[in-house]
Structures are given as structure tokens and as C-alpha cells.
C-alpha positions in Angstrom: 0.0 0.0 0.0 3.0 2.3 0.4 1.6 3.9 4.0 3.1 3.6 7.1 1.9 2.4 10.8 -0.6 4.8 10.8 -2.4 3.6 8.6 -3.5 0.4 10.6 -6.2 -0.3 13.1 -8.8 -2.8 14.6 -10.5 -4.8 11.6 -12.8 -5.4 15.0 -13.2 -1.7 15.7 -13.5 -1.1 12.2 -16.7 -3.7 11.3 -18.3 -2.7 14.4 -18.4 0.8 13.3 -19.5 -0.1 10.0 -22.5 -2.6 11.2 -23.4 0.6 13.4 -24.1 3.2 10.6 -24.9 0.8 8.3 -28.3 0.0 10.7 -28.7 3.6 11.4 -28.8 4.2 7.9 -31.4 1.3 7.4 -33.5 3.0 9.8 -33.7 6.6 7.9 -36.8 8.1 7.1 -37.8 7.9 3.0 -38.6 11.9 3.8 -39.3 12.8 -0.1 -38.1 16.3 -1.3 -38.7 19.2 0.5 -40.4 21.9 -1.6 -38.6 24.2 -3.9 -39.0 28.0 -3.3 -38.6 29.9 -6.5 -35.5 31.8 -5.6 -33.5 28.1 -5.3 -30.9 28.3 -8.5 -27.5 27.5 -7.6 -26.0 24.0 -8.3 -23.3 23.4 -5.8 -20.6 20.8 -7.1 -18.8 20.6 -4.0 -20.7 19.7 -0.8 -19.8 17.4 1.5 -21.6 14.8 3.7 -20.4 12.8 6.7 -21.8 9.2 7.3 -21.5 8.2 11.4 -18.8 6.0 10.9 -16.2 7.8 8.9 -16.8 10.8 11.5 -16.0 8.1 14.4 -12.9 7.1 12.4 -11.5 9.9 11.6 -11.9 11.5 15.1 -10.0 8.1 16.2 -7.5 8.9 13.6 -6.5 12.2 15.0 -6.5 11.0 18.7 -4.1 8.3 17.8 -1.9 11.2 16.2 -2.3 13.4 19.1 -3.9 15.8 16.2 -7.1 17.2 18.6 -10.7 17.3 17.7 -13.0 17.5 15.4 -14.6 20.6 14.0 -18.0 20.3 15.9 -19.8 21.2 12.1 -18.4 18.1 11.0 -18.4 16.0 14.2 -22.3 16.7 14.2 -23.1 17.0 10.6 -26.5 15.5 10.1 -28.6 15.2 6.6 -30.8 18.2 7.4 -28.4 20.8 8.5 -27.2 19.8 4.9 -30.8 20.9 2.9 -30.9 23.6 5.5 -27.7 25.8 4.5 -28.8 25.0 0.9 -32.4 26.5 1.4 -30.5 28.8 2.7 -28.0 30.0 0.1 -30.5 29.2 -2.7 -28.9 26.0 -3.7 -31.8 23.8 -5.6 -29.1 20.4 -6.2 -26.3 19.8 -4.6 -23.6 17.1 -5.8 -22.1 14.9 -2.3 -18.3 14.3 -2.0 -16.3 13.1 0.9 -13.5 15.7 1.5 -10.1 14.2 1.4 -9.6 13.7 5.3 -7.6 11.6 4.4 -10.5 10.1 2.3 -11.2 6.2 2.7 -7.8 5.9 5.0 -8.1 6.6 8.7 -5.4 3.8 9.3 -7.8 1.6 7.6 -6.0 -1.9 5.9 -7.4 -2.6 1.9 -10.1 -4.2 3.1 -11.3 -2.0 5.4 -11.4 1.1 3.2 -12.9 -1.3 0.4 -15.6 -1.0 3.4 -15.4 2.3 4.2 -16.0 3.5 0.7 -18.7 1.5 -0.3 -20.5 2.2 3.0 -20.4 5.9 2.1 -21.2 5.5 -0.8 -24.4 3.7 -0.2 -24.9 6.6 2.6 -24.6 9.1 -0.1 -26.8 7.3 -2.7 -29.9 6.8 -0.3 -29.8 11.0 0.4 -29.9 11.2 -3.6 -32.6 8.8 -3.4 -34.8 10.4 -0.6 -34.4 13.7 -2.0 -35.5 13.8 -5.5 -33.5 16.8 -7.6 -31.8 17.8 -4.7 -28.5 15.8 -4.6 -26.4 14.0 -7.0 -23.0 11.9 -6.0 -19.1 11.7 -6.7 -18.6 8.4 -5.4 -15.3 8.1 -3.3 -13.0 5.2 -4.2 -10.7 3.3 -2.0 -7.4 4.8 -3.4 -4.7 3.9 -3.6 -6.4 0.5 -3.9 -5.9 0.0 -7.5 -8.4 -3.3 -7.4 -10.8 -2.5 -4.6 -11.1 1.1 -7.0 -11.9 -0.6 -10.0 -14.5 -2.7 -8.5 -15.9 0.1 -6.6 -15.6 2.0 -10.1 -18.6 -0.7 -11.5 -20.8 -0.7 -8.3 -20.4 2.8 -8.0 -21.6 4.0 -12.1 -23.6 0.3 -12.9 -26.3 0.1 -9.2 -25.6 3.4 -7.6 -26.1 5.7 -10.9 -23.2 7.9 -9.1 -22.6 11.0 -11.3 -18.5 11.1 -11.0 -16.1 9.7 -8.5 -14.4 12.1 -5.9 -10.9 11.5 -5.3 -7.7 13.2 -3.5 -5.2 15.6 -5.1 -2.6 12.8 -3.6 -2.7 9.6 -1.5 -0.1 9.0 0.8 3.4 9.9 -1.3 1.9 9.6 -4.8 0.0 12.0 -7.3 -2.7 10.9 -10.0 -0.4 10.6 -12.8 2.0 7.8 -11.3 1.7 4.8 -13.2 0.3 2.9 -10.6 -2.8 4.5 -11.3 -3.2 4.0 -14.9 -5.7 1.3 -14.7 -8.0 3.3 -12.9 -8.1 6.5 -15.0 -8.3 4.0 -18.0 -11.5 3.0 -16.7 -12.7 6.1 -15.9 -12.2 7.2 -19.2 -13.5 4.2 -20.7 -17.3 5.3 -18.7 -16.3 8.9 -20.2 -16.3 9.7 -16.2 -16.7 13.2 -14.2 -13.5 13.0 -11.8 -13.9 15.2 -9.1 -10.8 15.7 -7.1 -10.4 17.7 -3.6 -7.4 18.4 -2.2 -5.0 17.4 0.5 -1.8 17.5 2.3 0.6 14.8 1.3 3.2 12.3 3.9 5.9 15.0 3.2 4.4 18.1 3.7 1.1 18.7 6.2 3.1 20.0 9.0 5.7 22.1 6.8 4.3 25.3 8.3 4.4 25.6 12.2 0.9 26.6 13.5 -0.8 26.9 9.8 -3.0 24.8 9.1 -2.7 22.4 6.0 -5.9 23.4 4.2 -4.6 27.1 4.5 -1.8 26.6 1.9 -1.0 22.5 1.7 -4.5 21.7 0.2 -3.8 24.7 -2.7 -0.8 23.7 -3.5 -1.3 20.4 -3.9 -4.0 21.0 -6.2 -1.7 22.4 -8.4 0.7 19.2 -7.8 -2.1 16.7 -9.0 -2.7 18.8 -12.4 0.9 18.8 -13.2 1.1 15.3 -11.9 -1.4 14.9 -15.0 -0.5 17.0 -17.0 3.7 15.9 -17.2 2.8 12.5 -17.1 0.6 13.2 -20.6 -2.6 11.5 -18.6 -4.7 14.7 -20.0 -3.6 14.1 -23.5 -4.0 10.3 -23.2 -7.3 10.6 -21.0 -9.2 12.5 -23.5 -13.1 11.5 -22.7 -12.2 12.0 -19.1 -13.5 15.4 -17.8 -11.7 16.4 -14.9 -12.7 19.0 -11.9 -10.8 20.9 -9.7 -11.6 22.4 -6.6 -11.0 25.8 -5.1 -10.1 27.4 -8.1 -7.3 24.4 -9.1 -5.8 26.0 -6.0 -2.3 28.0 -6.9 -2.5 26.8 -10.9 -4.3 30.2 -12.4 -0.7 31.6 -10.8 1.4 28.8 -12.0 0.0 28.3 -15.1 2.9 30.3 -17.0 5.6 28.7 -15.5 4.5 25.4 -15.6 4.1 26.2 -19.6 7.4 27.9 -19.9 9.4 25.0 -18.3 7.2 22.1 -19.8 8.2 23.5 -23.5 11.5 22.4 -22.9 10.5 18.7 -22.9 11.5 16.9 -26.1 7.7 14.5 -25.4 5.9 17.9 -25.0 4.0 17.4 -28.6 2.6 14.4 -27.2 1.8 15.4 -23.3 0.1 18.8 -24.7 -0.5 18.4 -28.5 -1.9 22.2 -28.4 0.1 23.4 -26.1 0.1 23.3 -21.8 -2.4 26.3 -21.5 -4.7 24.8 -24.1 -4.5 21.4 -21.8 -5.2 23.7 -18.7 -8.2 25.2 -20.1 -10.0 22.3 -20.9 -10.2 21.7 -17.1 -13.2 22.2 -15.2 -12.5 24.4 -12.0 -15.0 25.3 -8.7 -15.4 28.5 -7.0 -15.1 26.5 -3.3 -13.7 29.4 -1.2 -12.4 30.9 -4.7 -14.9 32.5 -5.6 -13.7 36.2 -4.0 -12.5 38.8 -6.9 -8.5 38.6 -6.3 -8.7 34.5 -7.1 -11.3 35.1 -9.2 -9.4 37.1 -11.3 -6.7 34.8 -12.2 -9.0 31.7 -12.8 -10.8 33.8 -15.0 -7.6 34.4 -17.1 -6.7 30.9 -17.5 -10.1 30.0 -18.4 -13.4 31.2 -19.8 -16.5 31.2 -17.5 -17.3 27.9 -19.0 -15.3 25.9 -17.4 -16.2 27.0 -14.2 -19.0 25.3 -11.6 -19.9 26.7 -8.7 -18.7 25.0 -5.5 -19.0 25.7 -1.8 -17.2 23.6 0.4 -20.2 23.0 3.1 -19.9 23.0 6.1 -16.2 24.7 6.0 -17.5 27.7 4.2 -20.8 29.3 4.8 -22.5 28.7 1.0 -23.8 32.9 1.0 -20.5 34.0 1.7 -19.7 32.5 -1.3 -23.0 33.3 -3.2 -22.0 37.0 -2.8 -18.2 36.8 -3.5 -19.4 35.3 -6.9 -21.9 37.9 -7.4 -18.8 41.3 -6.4 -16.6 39.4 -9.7 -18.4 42.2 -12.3 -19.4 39.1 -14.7 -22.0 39.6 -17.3 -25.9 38.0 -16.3 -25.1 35.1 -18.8 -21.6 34.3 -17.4 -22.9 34.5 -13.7 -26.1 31.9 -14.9 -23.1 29.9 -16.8 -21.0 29.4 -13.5 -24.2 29.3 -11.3 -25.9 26.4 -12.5 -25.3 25.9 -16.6 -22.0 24.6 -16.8 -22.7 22.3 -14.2 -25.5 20.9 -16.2 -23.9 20.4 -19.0 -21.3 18.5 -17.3 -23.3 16.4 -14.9 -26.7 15.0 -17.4 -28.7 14.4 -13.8 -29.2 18.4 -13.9 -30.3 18.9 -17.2 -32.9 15.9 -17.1 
């Protein structure tokens, strides 16, 4: 697996967690979907959800590591305060992801995150199902599994109808573009997939920065490590029915996005990893505006891309989703890009919205 001690625990602890959520779950009310006020518009692509059982995990996790508690709007995250905040913002769907804490892991062995991941998923999948139109799923796989991922690939697209797969910017010491990975994102491309990934703070570096935390600048800089990762290892050129997402803005790329150019044109493969050229493979990337959305990031996302290739995303419950609503709105884009980030794009790119 490539992880170190930390990364094992009780399979007992583990399966008695699972058969606990798992009957909670089976005792959830089919509630139906709440009304829909006519001011609800917004399609948030990035909105997480926390089953029982990975929020028991990961808070055992971070005692083990001596790393504190739990943010209590996580630790007591419940299906309603979800629908709540999105009723709130003016959020009509929103599409569930598991943030990359550190996804499936938690010092879980293969089979246990094999587990982990289809519990969630199931989790996830019965919220699309009791609320019609208001949810959609990236299914989370149990990377860096390579065969627990693949067979959680087909459950997750052929029974649960998922609408992408979520997955981290790195796992452990490795980015998407090692080769290990290559039978995954063949598949993926294969089902023509929406890969979702979210970002987070590698072996090496998560504790680089006495007393800052790693989402403050680890989680944006490794977003810019994954796409390169990609992009140098030609997996965008190769993976070309693949359509990839980004959060937060793809994190420090929009100011990278040069560079990484200049130096990459040096390559004697570069014709092959970026047939058109690195800025061309950059802007056929899909980006969210998950705590990005405010006019200084804004700014240079919106010069590496056109407003089409970027999805509204809020990062709930870390982010409050009208904060974000009214960053978006302060940017000066025209009514028809605004709709386009809003909720368009995201149609277009997920066929759930636009049925």
C-alpha cells in the first residue's frame, strides 16, 4: 500500500463501526423532497456529507496522532443541516463528495477502506434517493487500492447511478499521474467519467508550516501538484473522454499556469503530453469557486479560463454557501456568465441536472 503504521487499526473496531451506521442508515426516514422556493438556483458541485462512521474514524484517527478534535460542524453533521444551508443559500441540487480527510484511510487496511468507501457510498446514494433533484454523488473510491477502486468503479456507475467519482489531489506519497494509477483512470475514461478531485496534504508536507494549518496553503498547492502530476505524465492528452474537476479554483495553478508552460516546452515528449500546447490542456479543465470564488482568485482563474469551465462550488460545512453566493456575485461578470458558473456549466457537465 505504500503507507506507514498509521495507517492500521482494529478490523474489529472497524466492522463494528461499519454494522453501526450501516443499521442507522437502514432505519432513515424515505422523507421525499422538501419543496422548492422559486428563488433556489444554484447547483453546488462541491458539498460534503459525513456518514457516522467515517466521522468516528477519523476522530480516532487524530486522537491516535495526538492531532485534537473535530470541528463540531463536521463532528455533528446531520442530513438536514445539509438541505438547511442549501435552502438557505438558494442552492436547488447539490452534488455529495467526501472531502479528502484523508478520504477512505483513517489507518484503515485494503479491506477496510474497500468498506469504508462502499458504506459511504451507499450513505450518499440513499440521500440522492430520498431527495428527489436535490442531490447527485461523486462516489469516493478506495485509493490507492488499485483493485478495490476498479470494482468500486462498476458498483459505484452500474447500481448506484453515481454522477462522477471524488478523489484526493494525492494519496499517501503519490499523485494521480503515477503509473500505478493507470488502470484506474483507463477506466474512468473508458465510462467517459466526471472525476472530481479535492485536495489534500501529502506524507511529506502537512506539517511544513508551524501553526498553519494544512488546508490554508497545503491543500492549494497540492491542487496544483495533481494537475501537473497529469498534466507531465501526458494522462490529459491520453485521457481524453475523461472530464476532470478541480476544486477551489485548481488551488495555486491560475498563478502557476505560465511557468509550468514555460518549463514544460522544454520537454522533447511535450507534442505528445500537450498536442496544443500546456495552456490549451489547462483550459480544458473544469474548475469550482469552493472558497475561490472572491475577486483577487477570481481574477486569475478567469484568465486561464473562460467562464465555461467553471462550476460553482462551496465547500459546506467549512464555508458558509452565502459568503460564497455574494463573493461570486462582487466578480463584475456579465448576467449570462454568472447563470453559466451558477448552474449551466454544471448541467452540462453532470446529465442528472439537465434531465
Amino acid at each position: 500500500m505504500g503507507h506507514d503504521h498509521r495507517y492500521v487499526i482494529s478490523r474489529r473496531r472497524t466492522l463494528t463501526a461499519f454494522a453501526a451506521t450501516a443499521a442507522a442508515v437502514a432505519l432513515w426516514p424515505r422523507c421525499g423532497s422538501r419543496a422548492q422556493p422559486a428563488t433556489r438556483r444554484l447547483v453546488d458541485t462541491h458539498h460534503h456529507y459525513y456518514p457516522r462512521e467515517i466521522v468516528t474514524a477519523w476522530q480516532e484517527y487524530m486522537s491516535r496522532n495526538s492531532q485534537g478534535r473535530l470541528q463540531p460542524n463536521v463532528a455533528n453533521w446531520m442530513p438536514a443541516s445539509s438541505l438547511d444551508e442549501m435552502d438557505k443559500g438558494g442552492v436547488a441540487t447539490s452534488i455529495l463528495s467526501l472531502a479528502s480527510i484523508p478520504g477512505v484511510w483513517f489507518g484503515l487496511d485494503a479491506e477496510g477502506m474497500r468498506r469504508m468507501s462502499r458504506l459511504c457510498n451507499e450513505f450518499a446514494a440513499k440521500m440522492v434517493q430520498d431527495h428527489p433533484g436535490r442531490y447527485g454523488l461523486f462516489a469516493s473510491l478506495p485509493m490507492p487500492d488499485v483493485d478495490g477502486s476498479l470494482a468500486e468503479i462498476e458498483y459505484a456507475f452500474d447500481t448506484l447511478r453515481a454522477d462522477g467519482i471524488n478523489l484526493s489531489t494525492s494519496f499517501g506519497d503519490k499523485w494521480p499521474g503515477d503509473p500505478a494509477y493507470k488502470p484506474v483512470f483507463a477506466e474512468l475514461n473508458r465510462r467517459r467519467a466526471v472525476v472530481f478531485f479535492h485536495p489534500y496534504a501529502p506524507n511529506c508536507c502537512g506539517g511544513l508550516n508551524s501553526g498553519v494549518s494544512p488546508g490554508v496553503l497545503e491543500f492549494p498547492y497540492d491542487s496544483g501538484r495533481a494537475i501537473t502530476s497529469l498534466l507531465l505524465s501526458g494522462s490529459l492528452a491520453r485521457l481524453r473522454d475523461i472530464r476532470w474537476l478541480f476544486s477551489h479554483g485548481g488551488g495555486v495553478m491560475p498563478m502557476l499556469a505560465g511557468r509550468v508552460a514555460y518549463f514544460a516546452g522544454a520537454r522533447k515528449d511535450i507534442a505528445e503530453i500537450a498536442p496544443d500546447g500546456v495552456l490549451a490542456e489547462l483550459q480544458r479543465l473544469y474548475y469550482d469557486t469552493a472558497n475561490a470564488a472572491w475577486p483577487t482568485s477570481m481574477a486569475g482563474l478567469l484568465k486561464m479560463v473562460p467562464p465555461s469551465q467553471i462550476v460553482f462550488g462551496t465547500d459546506f460545512p467549512y464555508v458558509p454557501t452565502t459568503l460564497q453566493v455574494d463573493a461570486l456575485e462582487k466578480n463584475g461578470l456579465s448576467a449570462e456568465a454568472l447563470a453559466a458558473i451558477q448552474r449551466d456549466n454544471a448541467a452540462r457537465l453532470i446529465p442528472r441536472l439537465s434531465a
